[in-house]
VOMARKE-801694 format. One line per 3 residues: their letters; for each residue x, y, z of N, C-alpha, C. Coordinates in steps of 0.02 Angstrom, whole numbers, plus 32768, in hexadecimal, padded with zeros to 4 digits. Example, Ala and Ser with C-alpha at 12.3 -4.5 7.8 and 13.67 -1.06 7.14 Angstrom:
! VOMARKE-801694
AS> 8294/7EE4/8186/8267/7F1F/8186/8294/7F5B/8186; 8282/7F90/8162/82AC/7FCB/8165/8285/8002/818A .
! end
This chain:
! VOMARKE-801694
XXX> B060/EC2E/784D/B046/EC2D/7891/AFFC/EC1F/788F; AFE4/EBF9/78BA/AF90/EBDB/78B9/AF6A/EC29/78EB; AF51/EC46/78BA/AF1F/EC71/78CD/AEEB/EC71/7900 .
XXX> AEEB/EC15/791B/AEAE/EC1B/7946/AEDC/EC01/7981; AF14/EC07/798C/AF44/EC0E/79D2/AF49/EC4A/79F1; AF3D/EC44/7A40/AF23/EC8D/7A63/AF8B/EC91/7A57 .
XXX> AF79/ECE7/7A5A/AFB5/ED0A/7A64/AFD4/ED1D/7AAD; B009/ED08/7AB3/B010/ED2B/7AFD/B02A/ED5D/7B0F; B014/ED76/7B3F/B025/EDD1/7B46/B078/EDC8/7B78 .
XXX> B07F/EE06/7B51/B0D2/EE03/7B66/B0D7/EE0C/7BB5; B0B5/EE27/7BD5/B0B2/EE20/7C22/B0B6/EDF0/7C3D; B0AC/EDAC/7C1F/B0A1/ED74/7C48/B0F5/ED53/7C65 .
XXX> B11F/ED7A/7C3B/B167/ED76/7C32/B18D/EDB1/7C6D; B170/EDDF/7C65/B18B/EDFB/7C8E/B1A9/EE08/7CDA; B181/EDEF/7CFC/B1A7/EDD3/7D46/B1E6/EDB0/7D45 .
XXX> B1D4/ED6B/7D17/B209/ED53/7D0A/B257/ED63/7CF6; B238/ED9E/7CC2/B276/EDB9/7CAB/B29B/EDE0/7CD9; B27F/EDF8/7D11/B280/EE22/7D42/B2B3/EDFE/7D64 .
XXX> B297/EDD5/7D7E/B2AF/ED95/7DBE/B31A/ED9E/7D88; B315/ED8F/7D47/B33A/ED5F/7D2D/B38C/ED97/7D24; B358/EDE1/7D09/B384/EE0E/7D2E/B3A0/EE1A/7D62 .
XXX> B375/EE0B/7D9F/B39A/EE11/7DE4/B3C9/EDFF/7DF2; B3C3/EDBA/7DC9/B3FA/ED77/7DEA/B433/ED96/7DCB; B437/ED95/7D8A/B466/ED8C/7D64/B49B/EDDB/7D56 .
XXX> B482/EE14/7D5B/B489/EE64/7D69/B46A/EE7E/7DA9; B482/EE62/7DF6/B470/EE6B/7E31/B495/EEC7/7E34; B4D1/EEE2/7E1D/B4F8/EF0C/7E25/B4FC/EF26/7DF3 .
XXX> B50F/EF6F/7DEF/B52D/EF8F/7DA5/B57C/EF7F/7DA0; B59D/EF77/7D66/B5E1/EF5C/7D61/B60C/EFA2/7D7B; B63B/EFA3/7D93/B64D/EFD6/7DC6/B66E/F000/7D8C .
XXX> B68A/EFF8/7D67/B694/F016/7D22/B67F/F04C/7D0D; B626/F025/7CF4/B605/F052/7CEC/B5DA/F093/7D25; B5DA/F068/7D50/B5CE/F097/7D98/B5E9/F0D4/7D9B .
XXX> B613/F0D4/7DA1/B656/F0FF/7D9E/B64F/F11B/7D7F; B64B/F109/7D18/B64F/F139/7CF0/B5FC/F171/7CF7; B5CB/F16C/7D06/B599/F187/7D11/B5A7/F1A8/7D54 .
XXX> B5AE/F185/7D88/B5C5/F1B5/7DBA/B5E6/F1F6/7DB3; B61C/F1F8/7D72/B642/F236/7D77/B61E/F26E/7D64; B5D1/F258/7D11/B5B0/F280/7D23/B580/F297/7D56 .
XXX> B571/F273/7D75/B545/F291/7DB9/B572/F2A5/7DDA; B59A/F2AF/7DE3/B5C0/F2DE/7E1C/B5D2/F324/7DF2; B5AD/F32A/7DA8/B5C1/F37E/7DAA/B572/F388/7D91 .
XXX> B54E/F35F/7D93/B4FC/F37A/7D92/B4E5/F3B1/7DB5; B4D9/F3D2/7D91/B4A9/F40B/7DB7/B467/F40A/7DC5; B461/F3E4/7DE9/B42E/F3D8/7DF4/B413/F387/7E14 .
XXX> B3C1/F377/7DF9/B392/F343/7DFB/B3BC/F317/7DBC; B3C3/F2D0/7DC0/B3DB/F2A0/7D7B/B3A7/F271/7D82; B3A3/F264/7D2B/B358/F23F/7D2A/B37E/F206/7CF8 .
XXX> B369/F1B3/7D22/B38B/F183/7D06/B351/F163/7CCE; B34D/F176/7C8D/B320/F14B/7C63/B33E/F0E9/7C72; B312/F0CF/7C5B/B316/F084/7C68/B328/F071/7CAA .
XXX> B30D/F093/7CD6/B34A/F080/7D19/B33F/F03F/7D32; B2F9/F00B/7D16/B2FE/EFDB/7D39/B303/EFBC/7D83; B327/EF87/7D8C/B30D/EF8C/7DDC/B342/EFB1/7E13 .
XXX> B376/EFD8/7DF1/B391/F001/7E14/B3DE/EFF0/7E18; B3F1/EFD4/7DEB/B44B/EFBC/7E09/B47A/F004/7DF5; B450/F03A/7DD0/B47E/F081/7DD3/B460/F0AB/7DF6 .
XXX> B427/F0A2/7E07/B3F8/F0E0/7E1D/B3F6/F0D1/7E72; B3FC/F092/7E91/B3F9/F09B/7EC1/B448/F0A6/7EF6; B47F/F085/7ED4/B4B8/F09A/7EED/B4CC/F0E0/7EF1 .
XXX> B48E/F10E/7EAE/B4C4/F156/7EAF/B487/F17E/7EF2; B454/F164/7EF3/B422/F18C/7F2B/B432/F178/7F7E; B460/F12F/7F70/B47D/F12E/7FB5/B4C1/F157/7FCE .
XXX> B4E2/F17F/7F82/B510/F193/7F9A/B4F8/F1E0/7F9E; B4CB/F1F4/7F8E/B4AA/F22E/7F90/B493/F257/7F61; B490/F236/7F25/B47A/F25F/7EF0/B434/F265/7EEF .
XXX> B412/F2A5/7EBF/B3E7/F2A0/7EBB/B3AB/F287/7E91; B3BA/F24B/7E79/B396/F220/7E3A/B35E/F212/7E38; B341/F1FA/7DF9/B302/F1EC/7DF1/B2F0/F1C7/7DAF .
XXX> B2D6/F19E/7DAF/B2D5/F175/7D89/B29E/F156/7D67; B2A2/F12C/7D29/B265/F11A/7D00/B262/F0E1/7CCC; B21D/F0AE/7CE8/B248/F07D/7CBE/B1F9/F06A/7C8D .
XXX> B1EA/F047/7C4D/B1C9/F028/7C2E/B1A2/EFE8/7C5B; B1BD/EFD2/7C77/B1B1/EF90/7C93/B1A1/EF92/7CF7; B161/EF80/7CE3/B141/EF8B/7D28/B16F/EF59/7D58 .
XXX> B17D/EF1B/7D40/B18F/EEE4/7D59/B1D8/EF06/7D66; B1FF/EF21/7D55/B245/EF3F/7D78/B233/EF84/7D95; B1FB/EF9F/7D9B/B202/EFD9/7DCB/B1D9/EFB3/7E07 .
XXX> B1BB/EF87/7E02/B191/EF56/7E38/B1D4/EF42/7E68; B219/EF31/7E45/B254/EF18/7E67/B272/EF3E/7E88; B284/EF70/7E60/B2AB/EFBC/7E7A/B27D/EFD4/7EBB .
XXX> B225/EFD2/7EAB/B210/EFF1/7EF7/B214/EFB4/7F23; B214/EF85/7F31/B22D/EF65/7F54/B25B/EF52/7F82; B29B/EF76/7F49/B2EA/EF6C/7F67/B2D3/EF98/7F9A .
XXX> B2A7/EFE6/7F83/B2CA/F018/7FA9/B28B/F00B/7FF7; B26B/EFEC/800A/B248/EFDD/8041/B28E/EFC5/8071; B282/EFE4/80A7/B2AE/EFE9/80E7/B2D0/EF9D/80EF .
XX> B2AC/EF53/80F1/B2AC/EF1C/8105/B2B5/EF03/80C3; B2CF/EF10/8094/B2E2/EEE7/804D/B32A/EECB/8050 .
! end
């Protein structure tokens, strides 16, 4: 690799990757929905979704009433997820 080529920062990718998720994993596969659903329905409690991304598990189970919360690495999919959840999305 030529040492005097600027490096590019992995952010510059990220929207994109964002966007590419949306399209392509708009939904969680109902499968797996389901199989996580069965544990949230004997949670005691608050459930905290690591990776939750832009929301295809986290926002179906808070519309059905759970109480979730979630967390992701990537600004660019929690930038999506707060989005979805604005009234007019």
């Amino acid at each position: 690799m030529d040492q005097n080529l600027p490096i590019k920062s992995l952010d510059t990718y990220l929207g994109l990757c964002t966007e590419v998720y949306e399209l392509s994993k708009p939904h969680a596969p109902s499968d797996a929905y389901l199989f996580y659903r069965t544990y949230a329905e004997v949670a005691k409690g608050a459930i905290l979704e690591p990776m939750c991304g832009t929301g295809r598990f986290l926002l179906p189970l808070l519309e059905e009433g759970f109480d979730v919360h979630g967390f992701d690495a990537s600004p660019s999919m929690l930038a999506k997820l707060h989005e979805k959840l604005q009234p007019n999305s």
